[in-house]
N, C-alpha and C positions, 0 to 999 in steps of 0.2 A: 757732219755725217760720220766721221771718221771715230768720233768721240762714243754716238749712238751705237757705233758697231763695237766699239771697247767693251762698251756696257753692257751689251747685249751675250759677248762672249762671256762674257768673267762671270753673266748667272746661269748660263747655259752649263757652264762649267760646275759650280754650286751646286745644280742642283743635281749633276751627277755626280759629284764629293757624298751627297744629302742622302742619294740613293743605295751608296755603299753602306754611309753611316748607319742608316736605318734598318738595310740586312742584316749589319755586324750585330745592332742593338736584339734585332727579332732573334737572334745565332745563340748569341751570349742568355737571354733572357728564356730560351726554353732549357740550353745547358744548366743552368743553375738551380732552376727547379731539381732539374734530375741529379742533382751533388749535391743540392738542398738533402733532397730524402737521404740517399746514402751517408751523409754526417750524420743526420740526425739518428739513423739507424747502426751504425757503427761507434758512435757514443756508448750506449748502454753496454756491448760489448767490452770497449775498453776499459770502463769502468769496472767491470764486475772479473776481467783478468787481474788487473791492480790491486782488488782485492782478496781476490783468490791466492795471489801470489803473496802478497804480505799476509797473510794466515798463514801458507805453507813454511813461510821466511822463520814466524815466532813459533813455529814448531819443531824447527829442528834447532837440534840443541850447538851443533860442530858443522858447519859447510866447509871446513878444509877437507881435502879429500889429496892426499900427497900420492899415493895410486894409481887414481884412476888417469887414462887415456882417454883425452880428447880429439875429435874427428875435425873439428873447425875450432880456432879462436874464439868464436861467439856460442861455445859450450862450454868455455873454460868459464864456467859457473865461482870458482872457488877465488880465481884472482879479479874477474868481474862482478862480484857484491864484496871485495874485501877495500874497504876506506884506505885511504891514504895521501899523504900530501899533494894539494891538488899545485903541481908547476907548470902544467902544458893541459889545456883546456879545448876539447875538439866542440865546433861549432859546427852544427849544420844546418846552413842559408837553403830555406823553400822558396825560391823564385820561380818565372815561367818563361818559359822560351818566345813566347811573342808580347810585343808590345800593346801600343793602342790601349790600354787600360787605366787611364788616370795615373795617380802617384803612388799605385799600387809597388812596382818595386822599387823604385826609388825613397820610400819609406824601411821599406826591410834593408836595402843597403844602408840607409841614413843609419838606422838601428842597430846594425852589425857594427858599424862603426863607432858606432858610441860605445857600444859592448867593449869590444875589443879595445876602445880607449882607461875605461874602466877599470877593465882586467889589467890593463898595464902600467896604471899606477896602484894597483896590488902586489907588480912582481910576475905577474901572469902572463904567461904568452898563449898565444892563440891559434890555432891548425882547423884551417876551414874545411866542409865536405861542401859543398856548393850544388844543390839544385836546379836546372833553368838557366839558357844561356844568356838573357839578361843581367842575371843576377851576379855570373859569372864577368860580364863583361863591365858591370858597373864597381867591383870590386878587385879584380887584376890590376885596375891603374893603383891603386890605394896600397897594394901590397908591400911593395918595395919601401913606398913613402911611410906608412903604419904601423910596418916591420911584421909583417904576421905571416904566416906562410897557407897556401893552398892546397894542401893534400890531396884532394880528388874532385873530382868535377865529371858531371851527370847531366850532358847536353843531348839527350837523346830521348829522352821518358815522353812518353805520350801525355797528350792533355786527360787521360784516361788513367789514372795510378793505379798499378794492381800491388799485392801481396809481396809477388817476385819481385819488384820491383823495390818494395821497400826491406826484403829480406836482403839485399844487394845491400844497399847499403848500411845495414845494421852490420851485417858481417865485415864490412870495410872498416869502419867505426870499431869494432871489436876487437878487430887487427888489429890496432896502431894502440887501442889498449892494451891489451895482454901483451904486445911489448914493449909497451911504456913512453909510449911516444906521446899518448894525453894521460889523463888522469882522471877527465872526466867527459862528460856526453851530454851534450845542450842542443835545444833544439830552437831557430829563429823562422817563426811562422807566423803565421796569421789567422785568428780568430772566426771562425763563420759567426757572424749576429744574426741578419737577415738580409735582406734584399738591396738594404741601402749601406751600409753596412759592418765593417768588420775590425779588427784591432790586431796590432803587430805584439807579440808576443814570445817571450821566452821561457821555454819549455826544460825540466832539469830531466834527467833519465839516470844517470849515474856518476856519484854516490847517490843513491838512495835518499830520499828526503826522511822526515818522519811521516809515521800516520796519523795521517788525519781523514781515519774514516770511522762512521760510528760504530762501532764493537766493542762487548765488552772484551776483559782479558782472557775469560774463562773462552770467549767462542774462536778469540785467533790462536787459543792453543791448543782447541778439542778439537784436531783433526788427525786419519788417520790415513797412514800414506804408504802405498803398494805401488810398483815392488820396493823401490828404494826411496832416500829420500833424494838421494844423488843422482839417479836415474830421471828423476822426477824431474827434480832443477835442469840439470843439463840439457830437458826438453823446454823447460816452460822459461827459462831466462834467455833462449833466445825469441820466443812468441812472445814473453812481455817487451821487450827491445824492439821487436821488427811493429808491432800493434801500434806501439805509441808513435815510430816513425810514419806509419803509414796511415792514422789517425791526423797525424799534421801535415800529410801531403792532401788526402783529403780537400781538411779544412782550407787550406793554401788554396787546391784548384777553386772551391767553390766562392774564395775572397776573391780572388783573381776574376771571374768571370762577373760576379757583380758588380766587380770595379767597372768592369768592360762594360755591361752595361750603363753605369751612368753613364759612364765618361760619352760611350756615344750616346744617350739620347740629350747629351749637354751638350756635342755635336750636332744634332739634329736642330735641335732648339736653335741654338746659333747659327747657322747655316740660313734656316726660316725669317730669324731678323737679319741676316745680310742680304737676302734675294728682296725681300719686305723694303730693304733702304735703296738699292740699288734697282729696286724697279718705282721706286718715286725719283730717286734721282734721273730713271731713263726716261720719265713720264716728263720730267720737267725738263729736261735738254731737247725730247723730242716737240715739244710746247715751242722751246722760247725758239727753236730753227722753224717751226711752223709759222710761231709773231715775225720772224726774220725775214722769210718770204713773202708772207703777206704784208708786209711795210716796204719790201723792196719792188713790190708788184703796183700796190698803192703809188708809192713814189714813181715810177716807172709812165704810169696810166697819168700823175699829172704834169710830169715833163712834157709829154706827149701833147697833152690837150694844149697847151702854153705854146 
């Protein structure tokens, strides 16, 4: 009896794990639709700043500008597009503040850490911005031990990422550049595929890559630009910085919630085969105390008769 009632708890219990599971799953599975649309529709924008911006780039002849007065570090257009040795490498880890989602961050820390291994038999050190208290918490132990250091960390952002959101930190980022603390601006995210789905990923932002987009010479240098061209940059290089960070927050939340989803309906499923075993195993203990009673009542009945 005592056994029957073990059994009896432990699926009562299951299948209220199952019920949780299933909500998270139903939670995660209509969020993702709606961060589906938003990547997919924030894509072509980013795309067409990038190129926008490398047009303006080959058209101006001199972006030093020794003059001019800048309002924030992430205006200072002239020391952030000018190249130079990269020794100190700013990383910035997109993770999520809650768990339950498969190997979703513990692949981006695995990653970060390979990164950061990488860079260090380059000679490269590494200064993280950190997204998502997760992400945070899976890479503070590793710090000390990997030697890299944590510059900022960003455990408050909604599962919701706005604009402001990513202008914060582009402007953090920007800081520590224009005073030489990195040298460059990388980004460690994850890919939206679809539904099932996504890839971890490193994103460059500055130095500048080449282009590679289709134009010819004649169309990235026929453009004409009012009032300044200095005016211009000082606006549009902090929106191409803040765009592409918050292009990869984005994608990040919407990798993150389809992870969620599998991960619970892989929950669910297994939950289904444990309640499935454990109500054949209750069906067979409740059986064999049924044969037990009925052989000891049998037996019983022919003491008696004897």
């Amino acid at each position: 009896m005592a056994n029957l009632k073990k059994i009896r708890t432990r699926i009562n219990s299951i299948i209220s794990t199952q019920k949780i599971t299933r909500a998270m799953k139903m939670v995660a599975s209509v969020k993702v639709k709606k961060f589906e649309n938003k990547v997919k529709a924030s894509r072509p924008f980013t795309y067409e700043l990038e190129k926008v911006f490398y047009r303006l780039l080959h058209s101006v002849s001199d972006i030093d500008s020794k003059t001019a007065v800048f309002k924030e570090p992430i205006n200072n257009y002239p020391v952030l597009l000018k190249e130079r040795p990269i020794k100190n490498t700013g990383l910035l880890v997109i993770t999520s503040n809650k768990g339950l989602a498969g190997a979703f961050n513990a692949n981006l820390a695995r990653y970060t850490l390979k990164t950061i291994k990488e860079y260090k038999e380059k000679g490269i050190n590494c200064e993280l911005f950190i997204i998502g208290q997760k992400g945070y918490n899976a890479l503070k132990k590793s710090a000390e031990i990997e030697g890299f250091k944590i510059t900022k960390k960003y455990l408050t952002f909604s599962e919701n990422p706005t604009s402001s959101q990513a202008t914060l930190v582009a402007s953090d980022m920007a800081k520590s550049f224009v005073n030489g603390d990195i040298d460059s601006m990388e980004i460690i995210t994850t890919r939206f595929r679809n539904m099932m789905s996504y890839s971890v990923e490193k994103w460059d932002i500055l130095p500048l890559d080449e282009i590679d987009f289709d134009y010819t010479k004649e169309e990235f240098t026929d453009m004409t630009i009012e009032p300044s061209a200095a005016n211009v940059l000082s606006e549009l290089v902090p929106l191409f910085i803040s765009s592409i960070i918050y292009q990869a927050m984005l994608e990040s939340i919407a990798s993150n919630l389809a992870s969620r989803m599998t991960a619970m309906s892989a929950a669910c499923n297994n939950a289904e085969e444990m309640i499935k075993k454990l109500t054949l195993d209750y069906n067979k203990a409740r059986q064999a105390m049924i044969t037990q009673e009925l052989t000891e009542i049998v037996g019983g009945t022919i003491a008696i008769d004897k």
